[in-house]
VEXROVEX-735119 format. One line per 10 residues: number of its first residue (from 1); their letters; for each residue x, y, z of C-alpha. Coordinates in Angstrom, 2 decimals. Example, Ala and Ser with C-alpha at 12.3 -4.5 7.8 and 13.67 -1.06 7.14 Angstrom:
<rs>
1> AS> 12.30,-4.50,7.80  13.67,-1.06,7.14
</rs>
This chain:
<rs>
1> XXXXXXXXXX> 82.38,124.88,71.48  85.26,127.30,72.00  83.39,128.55,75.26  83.07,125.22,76.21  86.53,124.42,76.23  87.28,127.80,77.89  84.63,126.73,81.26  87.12,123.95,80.98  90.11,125.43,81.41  88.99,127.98,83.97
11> XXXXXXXXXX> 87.64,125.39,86.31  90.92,123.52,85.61  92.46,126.70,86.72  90.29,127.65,89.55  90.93,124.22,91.33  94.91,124.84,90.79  94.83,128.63,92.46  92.89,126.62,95.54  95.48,124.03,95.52  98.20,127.05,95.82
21> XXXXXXXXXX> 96.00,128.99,98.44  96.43,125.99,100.15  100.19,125.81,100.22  100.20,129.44,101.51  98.11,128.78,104.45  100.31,125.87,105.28  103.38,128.11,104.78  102.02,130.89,106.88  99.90,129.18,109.79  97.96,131.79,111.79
31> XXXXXXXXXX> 99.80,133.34,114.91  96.96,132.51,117.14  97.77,128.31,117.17  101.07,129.72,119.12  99.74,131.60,121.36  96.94,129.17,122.53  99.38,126.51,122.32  101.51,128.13,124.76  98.35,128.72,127.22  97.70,125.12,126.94
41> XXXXXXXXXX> 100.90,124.45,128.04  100.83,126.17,130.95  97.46,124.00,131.83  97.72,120.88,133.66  97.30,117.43,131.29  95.81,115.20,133.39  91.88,116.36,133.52  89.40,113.99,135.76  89.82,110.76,136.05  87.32,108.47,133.73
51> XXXXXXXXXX> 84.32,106.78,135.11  82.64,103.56,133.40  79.14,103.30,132.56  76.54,100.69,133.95  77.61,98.83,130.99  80.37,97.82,132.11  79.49,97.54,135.66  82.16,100.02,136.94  82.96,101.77,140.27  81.31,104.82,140.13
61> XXXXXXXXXX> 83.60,107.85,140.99  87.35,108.20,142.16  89.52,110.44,144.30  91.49,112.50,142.29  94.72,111.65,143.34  97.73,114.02,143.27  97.58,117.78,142.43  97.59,119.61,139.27  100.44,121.25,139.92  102.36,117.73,139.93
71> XXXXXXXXXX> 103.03,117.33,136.32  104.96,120.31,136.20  107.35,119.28,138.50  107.32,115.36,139.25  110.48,113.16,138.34  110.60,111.62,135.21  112.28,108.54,134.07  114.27,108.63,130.73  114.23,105.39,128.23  115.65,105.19,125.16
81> XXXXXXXXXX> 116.00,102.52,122.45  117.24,102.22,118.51  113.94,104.25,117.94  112.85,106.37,120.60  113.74,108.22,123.45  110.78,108.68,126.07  110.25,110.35,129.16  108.04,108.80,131.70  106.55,110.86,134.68  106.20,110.02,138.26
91> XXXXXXXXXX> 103.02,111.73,138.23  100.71,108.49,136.67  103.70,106.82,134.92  102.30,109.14,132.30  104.41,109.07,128.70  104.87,113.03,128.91  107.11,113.39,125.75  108.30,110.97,123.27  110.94,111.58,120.81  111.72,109.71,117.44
101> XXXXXXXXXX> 115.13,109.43,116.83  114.47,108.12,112.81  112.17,111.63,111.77  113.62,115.10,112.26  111.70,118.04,113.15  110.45,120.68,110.24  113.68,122.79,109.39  115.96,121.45,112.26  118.39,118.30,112.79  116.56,117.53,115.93
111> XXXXXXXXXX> 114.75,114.79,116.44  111.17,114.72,115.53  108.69,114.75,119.34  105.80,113.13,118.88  104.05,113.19,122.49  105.14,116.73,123.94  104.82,118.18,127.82  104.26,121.49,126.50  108.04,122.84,126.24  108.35,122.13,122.43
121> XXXXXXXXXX> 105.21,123.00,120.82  102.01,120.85,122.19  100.45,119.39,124.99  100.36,115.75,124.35  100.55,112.66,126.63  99.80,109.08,126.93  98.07,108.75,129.89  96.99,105.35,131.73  95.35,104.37,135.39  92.89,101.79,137.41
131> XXXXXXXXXX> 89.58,103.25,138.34  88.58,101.69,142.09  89.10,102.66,145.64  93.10,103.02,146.42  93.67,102.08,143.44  96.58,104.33,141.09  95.08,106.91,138.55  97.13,108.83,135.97  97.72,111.46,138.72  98.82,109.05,141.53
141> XXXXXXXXXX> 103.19,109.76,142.17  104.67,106.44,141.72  108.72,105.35,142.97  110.51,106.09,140.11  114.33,103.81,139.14  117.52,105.16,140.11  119.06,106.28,136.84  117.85,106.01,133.09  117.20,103.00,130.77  118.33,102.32,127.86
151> XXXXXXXXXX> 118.03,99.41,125.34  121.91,97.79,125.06  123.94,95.70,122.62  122.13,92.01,121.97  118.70,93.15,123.87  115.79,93.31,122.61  113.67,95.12,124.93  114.08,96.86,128.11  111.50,96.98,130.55  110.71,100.11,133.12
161> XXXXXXXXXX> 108.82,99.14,136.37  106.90,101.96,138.58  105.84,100.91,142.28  102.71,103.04,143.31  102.10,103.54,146.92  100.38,100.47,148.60  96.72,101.50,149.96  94.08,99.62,151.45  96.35,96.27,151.16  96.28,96.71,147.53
171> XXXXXXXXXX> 99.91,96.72,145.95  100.41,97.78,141.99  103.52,97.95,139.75  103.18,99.49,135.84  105.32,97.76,133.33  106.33,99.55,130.36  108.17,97.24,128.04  109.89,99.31,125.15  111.32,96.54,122.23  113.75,97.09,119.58
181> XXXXXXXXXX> 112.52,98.36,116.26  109.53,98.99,117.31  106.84,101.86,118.10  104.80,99.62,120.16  105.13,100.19,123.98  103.46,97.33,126.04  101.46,98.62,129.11  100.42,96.84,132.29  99.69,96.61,135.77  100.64,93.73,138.12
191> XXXXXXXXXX> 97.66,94.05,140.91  98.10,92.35,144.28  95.03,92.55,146.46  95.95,92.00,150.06  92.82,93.44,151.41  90.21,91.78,152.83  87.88,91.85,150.19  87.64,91.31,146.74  87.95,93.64,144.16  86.69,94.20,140.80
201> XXXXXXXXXX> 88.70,97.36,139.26  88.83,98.59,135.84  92.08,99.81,133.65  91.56,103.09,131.42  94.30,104.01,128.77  93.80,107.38,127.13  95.61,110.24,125.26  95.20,113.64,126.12  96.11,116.54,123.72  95.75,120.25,123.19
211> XXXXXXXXXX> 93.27,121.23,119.98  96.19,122.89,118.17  96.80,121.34,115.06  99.92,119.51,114.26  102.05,119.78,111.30  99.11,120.34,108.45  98.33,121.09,105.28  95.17,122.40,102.97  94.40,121.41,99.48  91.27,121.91,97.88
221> XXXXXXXXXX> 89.34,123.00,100.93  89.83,119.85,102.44  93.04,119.43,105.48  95.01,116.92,106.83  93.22,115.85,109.95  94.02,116.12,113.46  92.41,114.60,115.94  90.50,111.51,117.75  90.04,108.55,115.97  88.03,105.31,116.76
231> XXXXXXXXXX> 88.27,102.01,114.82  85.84,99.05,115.51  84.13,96.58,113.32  80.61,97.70,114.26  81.75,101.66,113.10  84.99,101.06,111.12  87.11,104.27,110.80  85.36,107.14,112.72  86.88,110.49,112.63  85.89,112.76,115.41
241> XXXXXXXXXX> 87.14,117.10,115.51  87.95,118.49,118.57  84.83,121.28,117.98  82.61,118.20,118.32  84.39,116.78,121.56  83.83,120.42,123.30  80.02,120.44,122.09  78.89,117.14,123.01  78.09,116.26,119.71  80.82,113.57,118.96
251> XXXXXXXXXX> 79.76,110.63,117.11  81.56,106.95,117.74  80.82,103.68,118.57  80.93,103.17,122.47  80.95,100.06,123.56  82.92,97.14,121.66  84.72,93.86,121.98  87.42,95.25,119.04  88.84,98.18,118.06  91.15,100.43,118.69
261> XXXXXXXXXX> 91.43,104.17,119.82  93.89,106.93,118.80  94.92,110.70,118.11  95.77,111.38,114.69  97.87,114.13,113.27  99.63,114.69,109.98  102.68,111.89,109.61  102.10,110.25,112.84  99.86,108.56,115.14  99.60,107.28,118.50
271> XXXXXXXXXX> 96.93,104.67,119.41  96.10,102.32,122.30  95.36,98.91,120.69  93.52,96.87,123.44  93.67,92.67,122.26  90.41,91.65,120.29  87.45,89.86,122.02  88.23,91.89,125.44  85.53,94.43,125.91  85.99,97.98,126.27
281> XXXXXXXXXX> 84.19,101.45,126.47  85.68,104.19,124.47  84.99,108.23,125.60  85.97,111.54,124.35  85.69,114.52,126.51  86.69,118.07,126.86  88.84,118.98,129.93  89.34,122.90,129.53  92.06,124.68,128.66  91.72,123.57,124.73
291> XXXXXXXXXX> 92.84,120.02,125.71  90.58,117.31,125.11  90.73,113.41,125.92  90.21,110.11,123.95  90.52,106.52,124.92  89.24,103.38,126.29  88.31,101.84,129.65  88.57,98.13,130.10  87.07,95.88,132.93  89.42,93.66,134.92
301> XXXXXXXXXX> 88.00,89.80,136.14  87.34,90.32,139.95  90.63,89.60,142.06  90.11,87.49,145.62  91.66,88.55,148.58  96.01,87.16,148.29  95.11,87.25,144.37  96.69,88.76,141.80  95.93,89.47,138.15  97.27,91.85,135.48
311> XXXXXXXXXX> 95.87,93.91,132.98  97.00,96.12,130.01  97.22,96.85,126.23  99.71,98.31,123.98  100.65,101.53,122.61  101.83,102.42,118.72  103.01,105.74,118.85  105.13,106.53,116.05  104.87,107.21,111.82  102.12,106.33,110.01
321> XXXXXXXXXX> 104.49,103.61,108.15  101.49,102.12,105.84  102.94,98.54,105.46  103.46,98.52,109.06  100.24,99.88,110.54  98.11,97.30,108.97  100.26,94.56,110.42  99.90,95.64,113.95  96.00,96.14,114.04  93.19,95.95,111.79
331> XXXXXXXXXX> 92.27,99.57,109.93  95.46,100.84,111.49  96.60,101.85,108.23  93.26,103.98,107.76  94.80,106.92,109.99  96.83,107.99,107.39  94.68,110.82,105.64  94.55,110.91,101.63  91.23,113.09,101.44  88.62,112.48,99.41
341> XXXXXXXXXX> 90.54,110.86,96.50  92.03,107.79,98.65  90.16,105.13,96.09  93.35,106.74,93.96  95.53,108.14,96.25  96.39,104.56,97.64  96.59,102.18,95.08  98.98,105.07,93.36  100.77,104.96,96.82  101.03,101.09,96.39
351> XXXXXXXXXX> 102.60,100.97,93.14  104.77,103.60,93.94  106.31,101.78,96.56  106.54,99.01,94.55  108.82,101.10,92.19  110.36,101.79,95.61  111.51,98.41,96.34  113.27,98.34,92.97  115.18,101.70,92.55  115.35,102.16,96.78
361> XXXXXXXXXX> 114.86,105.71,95.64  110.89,107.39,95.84  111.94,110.16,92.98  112.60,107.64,90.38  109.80,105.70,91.78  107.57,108.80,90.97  109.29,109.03,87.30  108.61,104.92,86.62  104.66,105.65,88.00  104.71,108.41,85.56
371> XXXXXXXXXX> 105.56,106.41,82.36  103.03,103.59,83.31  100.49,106.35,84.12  101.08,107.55,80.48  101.04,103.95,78.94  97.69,103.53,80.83  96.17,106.73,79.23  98.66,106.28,76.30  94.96,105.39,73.60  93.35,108.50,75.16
381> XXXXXXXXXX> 96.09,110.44,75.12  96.96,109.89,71.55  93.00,110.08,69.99  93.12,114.21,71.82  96.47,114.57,69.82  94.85,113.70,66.51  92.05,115.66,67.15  94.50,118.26,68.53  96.60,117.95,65.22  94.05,117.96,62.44
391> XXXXXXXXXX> 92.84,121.15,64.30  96.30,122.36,63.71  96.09,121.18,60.07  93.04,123.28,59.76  94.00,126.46,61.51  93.92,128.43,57.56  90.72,127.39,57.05  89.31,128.46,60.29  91.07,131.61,59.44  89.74,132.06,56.66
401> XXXXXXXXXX> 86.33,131.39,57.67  86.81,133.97,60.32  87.90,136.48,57.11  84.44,135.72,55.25  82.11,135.92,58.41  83.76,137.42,61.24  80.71,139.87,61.65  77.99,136.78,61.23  79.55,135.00,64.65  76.31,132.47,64.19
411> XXXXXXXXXX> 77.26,131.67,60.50  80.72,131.40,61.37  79.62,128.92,64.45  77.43,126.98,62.40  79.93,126.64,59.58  82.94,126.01,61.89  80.74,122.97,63.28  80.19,121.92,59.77  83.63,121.32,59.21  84.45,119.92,62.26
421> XXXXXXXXXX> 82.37,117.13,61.38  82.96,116.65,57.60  86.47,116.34,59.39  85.78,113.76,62.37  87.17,116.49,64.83  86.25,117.03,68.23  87.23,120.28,69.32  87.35,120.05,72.84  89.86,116.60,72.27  92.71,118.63,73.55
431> XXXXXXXXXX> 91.19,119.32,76.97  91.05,115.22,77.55  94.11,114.66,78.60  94.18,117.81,81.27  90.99,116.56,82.77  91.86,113.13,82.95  95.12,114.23,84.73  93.08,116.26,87.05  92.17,113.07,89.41  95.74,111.70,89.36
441> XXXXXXXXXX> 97.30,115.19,89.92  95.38,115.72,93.22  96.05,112.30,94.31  99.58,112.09,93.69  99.50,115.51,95.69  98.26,113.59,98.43  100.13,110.62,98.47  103.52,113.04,98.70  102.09,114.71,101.79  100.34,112.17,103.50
451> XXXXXXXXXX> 102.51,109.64,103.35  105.35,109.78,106.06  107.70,107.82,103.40  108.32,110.70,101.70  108.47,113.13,104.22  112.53,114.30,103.84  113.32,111.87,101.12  115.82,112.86,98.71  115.89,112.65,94.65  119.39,113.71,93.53
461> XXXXXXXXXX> 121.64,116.38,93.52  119.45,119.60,94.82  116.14,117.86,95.36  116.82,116.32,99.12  113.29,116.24,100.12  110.17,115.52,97.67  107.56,116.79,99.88  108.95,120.14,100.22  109.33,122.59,97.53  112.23,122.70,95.12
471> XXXXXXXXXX> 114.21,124.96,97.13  116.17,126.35,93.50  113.04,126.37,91.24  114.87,124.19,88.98  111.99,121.92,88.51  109.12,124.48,87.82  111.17,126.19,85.42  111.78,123.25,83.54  107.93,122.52,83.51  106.64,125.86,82.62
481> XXXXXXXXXX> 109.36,125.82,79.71  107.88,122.43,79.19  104.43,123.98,79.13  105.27,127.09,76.37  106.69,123.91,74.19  103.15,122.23,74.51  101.13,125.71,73.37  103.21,125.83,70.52  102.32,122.21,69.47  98.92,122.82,70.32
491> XXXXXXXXXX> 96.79,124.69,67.52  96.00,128.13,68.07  92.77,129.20,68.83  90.77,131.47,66.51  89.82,133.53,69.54  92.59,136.43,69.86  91.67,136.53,73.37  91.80,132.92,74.09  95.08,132.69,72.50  96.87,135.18,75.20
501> XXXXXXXXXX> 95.01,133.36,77.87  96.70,129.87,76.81  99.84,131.34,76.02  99.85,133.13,79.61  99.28,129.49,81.39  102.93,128.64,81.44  103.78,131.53,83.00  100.57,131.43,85.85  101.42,127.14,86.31  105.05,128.14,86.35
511> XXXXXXXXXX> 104.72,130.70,89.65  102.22,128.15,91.24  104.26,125.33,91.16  107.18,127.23,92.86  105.29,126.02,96.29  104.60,122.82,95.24  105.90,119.98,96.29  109.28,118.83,94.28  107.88,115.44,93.44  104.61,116.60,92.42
521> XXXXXXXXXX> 106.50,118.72,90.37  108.73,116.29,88.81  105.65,114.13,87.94  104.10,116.97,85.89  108.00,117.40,83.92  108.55,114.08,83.29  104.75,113.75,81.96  105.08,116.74,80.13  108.20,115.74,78.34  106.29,112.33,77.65
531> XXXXXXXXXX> 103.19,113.97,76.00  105.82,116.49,73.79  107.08,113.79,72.66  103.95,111.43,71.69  101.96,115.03,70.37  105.11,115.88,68.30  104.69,112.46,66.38  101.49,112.64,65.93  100.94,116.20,64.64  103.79,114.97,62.51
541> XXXXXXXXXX> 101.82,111.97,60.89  98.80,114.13,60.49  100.78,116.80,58.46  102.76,114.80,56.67  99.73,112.49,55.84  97.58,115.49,54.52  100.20,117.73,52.69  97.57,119.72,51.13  95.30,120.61,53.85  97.18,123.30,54.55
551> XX> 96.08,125.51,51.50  92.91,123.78,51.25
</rs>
């Protein structure tokens, strides 16, 4: 049995040293990400224009509009409102970098860019155009305003307009409408066809991004995503990787009337969410240079000659606020990435914010989910004490079993198993309440770095951001001290060997947990402190209620 409970404790251990590999691979990312980062700046973001299947009855091929070489060095238009602070191209009326004046970058006071030309970090746009004859593509140099927009005193939106070149009779403005205290950027064209002919054009919205990955983390051999996304009823939430895109082998649904399309990264998310019943055709496709593009193509209602319709969709792009997403679009709030414990991850996540609402502070939220956490495992909890404490109570016997038949290790197994059940003990009780805390300990984990809530929120005092680590150690001294208090409750076992090994975990926990994050840490304190204090009045009750076991 003692073996047993040591398999325990290694695999308990094993799946703790992944958890801190983890941390170090998200504390040292690879030198190579720069590098091809910087080449895929240098590499134009617009790609080929998108081209409809027969599904949807589409034109067949486009010119492609303006040079590469445009982006670089096209005008841009800057808007800014309470939230954000974009910067719209010429080139396509393309969103080429987006800034979000609530989030701060990583280790800076500067504001946090979500959608990037290349200069900060990544390529990243928002990219929308028409697909049929003289129509404007994502490439096509539209007539730009005269000076910058920005969202004043009792508005509550402000509204850019782009004029694209008139061709063929046919005369289109984009509208970006950007409202106040929101993420969601509404995106149309106003088409005028004053040709001769009718016309029956389609609108494709996509986003276009390098295959670096964005601000991520590993835990468990499992990382935050980054990537393509695709919602729809017929699919639900379909994750697609960028290796997948660039082989051919990505898997989505194609063709819908719902749904929604967008490119996922850790904390964020920016998605084109087309209105429900309109049909649409989604793609992902490779364009070279390690930048890769997802979105949607919708058909527009054929326009008579002196007609005019519009068409468009809106775009989130913004944090993955959870009781926001869900609001906006159905399975929004599935982008934000808990691995494979989200049955957990999110209810914890749920009452955690609950706590939120109450305190308006997430580190005493995470204490309050700690103590009902306990109360919910309080009866299993307090059965591994007893069996934890009557082991105590029996450590002289044990020892002086192992006096009379330390050289017969069978006769001392079979006679140690003897007492434990003349006694009611089970021996491996004590590992119950690690194990059970395994589940909630990952999940938690996730929760604190998935969720964009607690990305740079404070505690108190030193603690000013519970998804970092505790930048004094303060906390993981506390719970390794917390730890060596535990052991010395806990009854020690007649294996010299095993003994150092248990004694040596508060040390090994106590240099993991220097990377981990502050409020996972502060979970495991404040539930350590909890459990000293329910095991110390237990093993009391058992000794006290069996004064004579002792030199039994």
């Amino acid at each position: 049995m003692d073996q047993r409970r040591l398999i325990l404790f290694l695999v308990f251990s094993f799946s703790l040293v992944m958890l801190w590999e983890g941390w170090i691979k998200h504390n040292n990312p690879a030198p190579a990400a720069q590098e091809t980062s910087a080449a895929a700046g240098a590499a134009a973001a617009d790609g080929s224009v998108p081209t409809p299947s027969a599904s949807l009855a589409g034109q067949s091929a486009v010119p492609g509009g303006q040079s590469a070489t445009a982006a670089a060095t096209a005008p841009r238009a800057v808007v800014e409102t309470d939230l954000l602070r974009a910067e719209v191209s010429a080139e396509g009326g393309d969103i080429v970098r987006l800034e979000l004046k609530q989030h701060k970058a990583s280790g800076g006071d500067a504001n946090f860019v979500l959608l990037d030309d290349g200069t900060t970090r990544h390529q990243y746009t928002a990219q929308s155009g028409l697909i049929g004859e003289g129509l404007p593509t994502h490439k096509t140099l539209f007539a730009l305003p005269a000076s910058e927009l920005s969202l004043k005193d009792g508005e509550d939106s402000v509204e850019l307009r782009l004029q694209a070149p008139e061709q063929n009779g046919l005369q289109v403005t984009k509208v970006m409408r950007f409202q106040r205290g929101s993420y969601l950027i509404d995106v149309a064209y106003e088409i005028r066809n004053g040709a001769g002919q009718a016309i029956a054009p389609h609108a494709y919205f996509q986003l276009t991004r390098d295959g670096n990955p964005a601000e991520q983390v590993e835990a468990f051999g499992v990382t935050t995503f980054t990537g393509p996304a695709f919602f729809t009823d017929a699919g639900k939430f379909q994750k697609v990787q960028f290796g997948d895109i660039a082989d051919g082998d990505a898997k989505f649904i194609k063709t819908a009337s719902d749904g929604w399309v967008a490119m996922v990264q850790h904390y964020f998310v920016s998605a084109w969410l087309p209105e429900q019943g309109a049909q649409r055709e989604y793609f992902a496709r490779p364009l070279g240079n390690n930048l890769f593009s997802a979105g949607l193509i919708m058909p527009v209602a054929a326009i008579e000659p002196g007609a005019q319709a519009t068409v468009g969709t809106r775009l989130y792009a913004g944090p993955q606020e959870q009781d926001k997403l869900e609001g906006i679009a159905p399975g929004l709030d599935l982008v934000v990435d808990y691995g494979w414990l989200t049955v957990i991850a999110a209810p914890l996540f749920w009452v955690l914010s609950w706590f939120h609402k109450l305190t308006g502070n997430w580190g005493w939220a995470i204490i309050l989910v700690t103590v009902v956490l306990k109360l919910v495992f309080f009866p299993l909890s307090a059965a591994s004490y007893k069996s934890m404490a009557k082991m105590r109570v029996l450590g002289p016997r044990l020892q002086r079993m192992k006096e009379l038949y330390g050289n017969d290790k069978a006769k001392m197994q079979q006679e140690m198993m003897n007492l434990y059940r003349t006694e009611k003990i089970n021996p491996l009780g004590g590992c119950l309440p690690i194990l059970v805390q395994i589940p909630v300990f990952i999940a938690l984990y996730w929760v604190l770095l998935g969720s964009v809530e607690m990305r740079h929120a404070p505690w108190l005092g030193w603690i000013q951001d519970l998804s970092a680590k505790d930048p004094y150690f303060i906390l993981p001294i506390i719970m390794g001290a917390s730890m060596l208090i535990q052991m010395k409750l806990n009854p020690t076992p007649p294996d010299p060997i095993q003994a150092k090994v248990m004694m040596a975990m508060p040390i090994v926990f106590t240099f993991m947990f220097l990377w981990f994050p502050s409020g996972l840490v502060l979970y495991w304190v404040v539930n350590n402190i909890l459990s000293i204090a329910q095991q110390w009045q237990i093993t009391r009750m058992i000794e006290s209620a069996k004064p004579g076991s002792k030199d039994a």
